[in-house]
C-alpha positions in Angstrom: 0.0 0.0 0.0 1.1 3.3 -0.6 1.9 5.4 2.4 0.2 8.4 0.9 -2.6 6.9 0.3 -3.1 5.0 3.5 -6.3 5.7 5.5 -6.5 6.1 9.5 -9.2 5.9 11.3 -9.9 9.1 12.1 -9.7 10.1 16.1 -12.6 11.4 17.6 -11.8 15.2 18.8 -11.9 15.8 22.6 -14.7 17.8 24.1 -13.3 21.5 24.5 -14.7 22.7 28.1 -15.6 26.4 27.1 -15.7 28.8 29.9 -18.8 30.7 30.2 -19.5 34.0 29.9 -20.3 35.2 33.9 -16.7 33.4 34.9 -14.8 35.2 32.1 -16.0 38.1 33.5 -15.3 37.5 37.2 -11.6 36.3 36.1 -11.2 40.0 34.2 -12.6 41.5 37.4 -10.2 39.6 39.8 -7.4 40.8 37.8 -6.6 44.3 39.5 -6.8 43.0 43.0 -4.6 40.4 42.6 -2.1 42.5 40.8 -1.4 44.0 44.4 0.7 41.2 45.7 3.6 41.2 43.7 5.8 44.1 44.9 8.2 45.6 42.3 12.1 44.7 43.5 15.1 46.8 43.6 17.7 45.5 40.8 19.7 42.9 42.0 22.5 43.5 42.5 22.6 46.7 44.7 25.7 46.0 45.9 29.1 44.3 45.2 28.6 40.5 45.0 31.1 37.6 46.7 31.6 34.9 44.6 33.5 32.3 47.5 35.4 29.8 45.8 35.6 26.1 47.8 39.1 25.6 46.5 42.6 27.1 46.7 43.7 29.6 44.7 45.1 28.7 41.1 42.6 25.8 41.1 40.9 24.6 37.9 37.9 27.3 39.3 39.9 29.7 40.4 40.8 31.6 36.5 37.4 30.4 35.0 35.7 32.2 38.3 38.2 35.4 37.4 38.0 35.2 34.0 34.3 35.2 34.6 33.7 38.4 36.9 34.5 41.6 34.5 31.8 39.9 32.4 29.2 39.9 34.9 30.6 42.9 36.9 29.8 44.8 33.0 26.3 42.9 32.5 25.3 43.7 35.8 26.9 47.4 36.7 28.4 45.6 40.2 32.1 44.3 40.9 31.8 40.8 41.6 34.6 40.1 44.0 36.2 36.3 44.2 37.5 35.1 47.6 39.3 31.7 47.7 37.8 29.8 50.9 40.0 26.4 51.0 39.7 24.0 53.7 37.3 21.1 54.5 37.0 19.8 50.6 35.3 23.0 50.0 32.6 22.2 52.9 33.8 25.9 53.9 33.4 27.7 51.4 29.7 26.2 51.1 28.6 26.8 55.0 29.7 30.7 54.3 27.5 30.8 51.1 24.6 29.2 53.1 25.3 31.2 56.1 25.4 34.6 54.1 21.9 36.1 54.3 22.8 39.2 52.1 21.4 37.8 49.1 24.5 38.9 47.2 26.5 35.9 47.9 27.8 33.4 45.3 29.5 30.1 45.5 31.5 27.6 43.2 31.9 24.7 45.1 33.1 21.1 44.1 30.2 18.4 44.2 30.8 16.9 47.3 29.7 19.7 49.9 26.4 19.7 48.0 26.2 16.3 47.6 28.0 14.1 50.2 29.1 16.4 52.7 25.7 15.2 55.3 26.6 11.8 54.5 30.4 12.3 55.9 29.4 14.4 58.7 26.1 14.3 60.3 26.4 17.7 62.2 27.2 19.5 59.1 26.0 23.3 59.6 23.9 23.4 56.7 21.7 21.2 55.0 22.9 20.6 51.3 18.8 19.5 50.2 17.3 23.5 51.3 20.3 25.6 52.1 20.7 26.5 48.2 
């Protein structure tokens, strides 16, 4: 047979629930009061940003993180400023990230203080599943 000529039974189309005319409305109406609460944020960032590094200086990260700032300190009109935090397999550098409540606190960190760091050591300050 063919394949352009080949028949398929045809599928039957799914019923399309169509809103009605009194809950379009109330949607259109609900609109403006819901607009309300989302509050319009400062640009981020308003301040220079960290970027903490879980490994010693002249590391594999250490010139891509480098390399990397002027381009985001010109995107984003803020010096992003990269400290070196070496000790603990980089399980430093990730409790100061976690710890940091400044919001303008970045980290580059090996996988294992995200991923087996709570497994090595149950007391771990931070927990790698919410802290980031």
């Amino acid at each position: 047979m063919n394949a352009a000529c080949s028949h398929r039974p045809h599928s039957p189309a799914l019923p399309i629930a169509l809103m009605s005319r009194r809950r379009v409305v109330a949607s259109l109406c609900a609109m403006p009061a819901l607009s309300g609460v989302c509050f319009a944020q400062g640009s981020w960032p308003s301040q220079a940003v960290r970027i903490l590094l879980g490994q010693p200086a002249g590391s594999a990260s250490d010139p891509m993180a480098r390399g990397l700032s002027p381009h985001l300190a010109a995107a984003f009109g803020q010096p992003f400023v990269i400290e070196n935090m070496p000790g603990a397999g980089g399980t430093a550098a990730a409790a100061a990230v976690a710890r940091a409540t400044d919001g303008h606190t970045l980290g580059i960190v090996l996988g294992g203080p995200t991923t087996t760091a709570r497994a090595m050591n149950p007391t771990l300050y931070y927990d790698p599943k919410t802290a980031f």
